[in-house]
C-alpha positions in Angstrom: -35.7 -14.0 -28.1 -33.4 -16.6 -26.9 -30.7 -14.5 -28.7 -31.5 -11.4 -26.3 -31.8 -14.1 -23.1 -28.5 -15.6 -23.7 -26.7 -12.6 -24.5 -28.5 -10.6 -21.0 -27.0 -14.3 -19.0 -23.8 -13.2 -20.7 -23.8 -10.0 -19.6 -25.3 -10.9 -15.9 -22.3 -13.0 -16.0 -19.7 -10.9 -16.6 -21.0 -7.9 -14.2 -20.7 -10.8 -11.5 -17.1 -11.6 -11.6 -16.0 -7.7 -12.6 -17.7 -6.9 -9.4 -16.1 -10.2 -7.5 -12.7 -9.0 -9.5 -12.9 -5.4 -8.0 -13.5 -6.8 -4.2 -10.8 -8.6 -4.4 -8.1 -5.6 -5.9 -9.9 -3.3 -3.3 -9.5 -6.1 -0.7 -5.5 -5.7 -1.7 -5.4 -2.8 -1.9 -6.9 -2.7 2.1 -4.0 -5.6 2.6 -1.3 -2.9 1.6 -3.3 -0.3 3.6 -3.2 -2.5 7.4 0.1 -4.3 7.3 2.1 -1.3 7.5 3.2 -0.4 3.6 1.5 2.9 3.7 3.0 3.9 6.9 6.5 2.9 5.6 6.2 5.0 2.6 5.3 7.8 5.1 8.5 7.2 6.5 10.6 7.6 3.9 9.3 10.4 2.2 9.5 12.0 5.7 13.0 10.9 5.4 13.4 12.4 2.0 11.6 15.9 3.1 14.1 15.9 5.7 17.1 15.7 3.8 15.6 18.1 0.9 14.5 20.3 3.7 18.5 20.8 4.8 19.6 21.5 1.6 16.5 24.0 1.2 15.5 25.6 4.6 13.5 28.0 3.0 11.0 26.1 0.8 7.6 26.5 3.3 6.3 23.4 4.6 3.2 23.6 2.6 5.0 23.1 -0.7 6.3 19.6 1.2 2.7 19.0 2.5 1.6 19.7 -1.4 3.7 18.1 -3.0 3.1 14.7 -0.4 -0.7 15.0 -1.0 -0.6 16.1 -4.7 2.8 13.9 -6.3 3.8 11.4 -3.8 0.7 9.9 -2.5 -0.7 9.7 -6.2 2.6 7.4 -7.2 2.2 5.6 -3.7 -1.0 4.4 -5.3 -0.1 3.7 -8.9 2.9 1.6 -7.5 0.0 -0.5 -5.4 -2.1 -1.1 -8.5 0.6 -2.6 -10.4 1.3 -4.7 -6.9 -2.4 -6.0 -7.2 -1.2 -8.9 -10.2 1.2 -9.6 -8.0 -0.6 -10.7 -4.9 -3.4 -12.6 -7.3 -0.6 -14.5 -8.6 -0.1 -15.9 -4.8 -2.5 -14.9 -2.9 -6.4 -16.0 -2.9 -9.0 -13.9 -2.4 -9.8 -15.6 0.9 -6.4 -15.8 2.0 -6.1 -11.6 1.6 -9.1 -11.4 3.7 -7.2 -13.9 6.4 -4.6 -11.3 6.1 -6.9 -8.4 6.7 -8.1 -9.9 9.8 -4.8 -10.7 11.0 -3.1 -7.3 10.5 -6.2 -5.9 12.1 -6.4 -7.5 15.1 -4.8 -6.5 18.3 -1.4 -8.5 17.8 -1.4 -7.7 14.2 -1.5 -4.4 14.9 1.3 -4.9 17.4 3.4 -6.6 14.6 2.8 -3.9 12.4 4.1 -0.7 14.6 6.5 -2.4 16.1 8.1 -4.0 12.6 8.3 0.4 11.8 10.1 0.8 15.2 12.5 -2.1 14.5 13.2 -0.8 10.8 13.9 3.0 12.3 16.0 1.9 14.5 17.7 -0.9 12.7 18.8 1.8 10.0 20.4 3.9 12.8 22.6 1.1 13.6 23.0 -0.4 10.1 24.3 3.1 8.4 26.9 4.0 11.0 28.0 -0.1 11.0 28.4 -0.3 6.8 30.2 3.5 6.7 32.8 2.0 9.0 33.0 -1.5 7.3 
């Protein structure tokens, strides 16, 4: 009996910080969501389609619109999971939440759109400036 009462503790136990694990990676993978890494990988596969799409003008924009939903958006994903470790390794579990908050609130959603402006038109400028340099 005290057999099947440690071994249910155990078990209680580990449920517990597999569930406090999981709140934490999904709180991450929120993080990556609100400060503005999913809406730069947007970018630049936009970028990319529009390249591919001069080189192929007549591939139908559905086959881009598949293959963003179906390929791309799949890796975007994978690439944050294996990002999670990462952000354990300095980042709390508290301190993601602080970032949450930040990222979501009015300025930090300022910081965020504005950061995309500033890198769109910062590579306008930088790629003319380093082809002449």
């Amino acid at each position: 009996m005290k057999k099947l009462f440690l071994f249910l503790i155990v078990a209680l136990v580990s449920l517990t910080v597999k569930a406090q694990t999981s709140d934490y990676e999904n709180d991450i993978m929120k993080f990556l969501e609100v400060n503005g890494s999913s809406e730069s990988y947007d970018m630049i596969y936009d970028q990319l389609v529009t390249q591919y799409k001069m080189m192929k003008p007549d591939v139908p924009q559905d086959f881009w619109d598949s293959a963003k939903k179906d390929v791309f958006d799949k890796e975007i994903e994978s690439l944050n999971k294996q990002l999670i470790p990462i952000y354990q390794k300095y980042f709390t579990h508290d301190d993601i939440k602080q970032l949450i908050e930040f990222y979501t609130s009015g300025i930090g959603k300022k910081l965020t759109s504005g950061s995309l402006k500033v890198a769109e038109e910062t590579t306008q400028i930088s790629q003319p400036w380093a082809m002449s340099n």
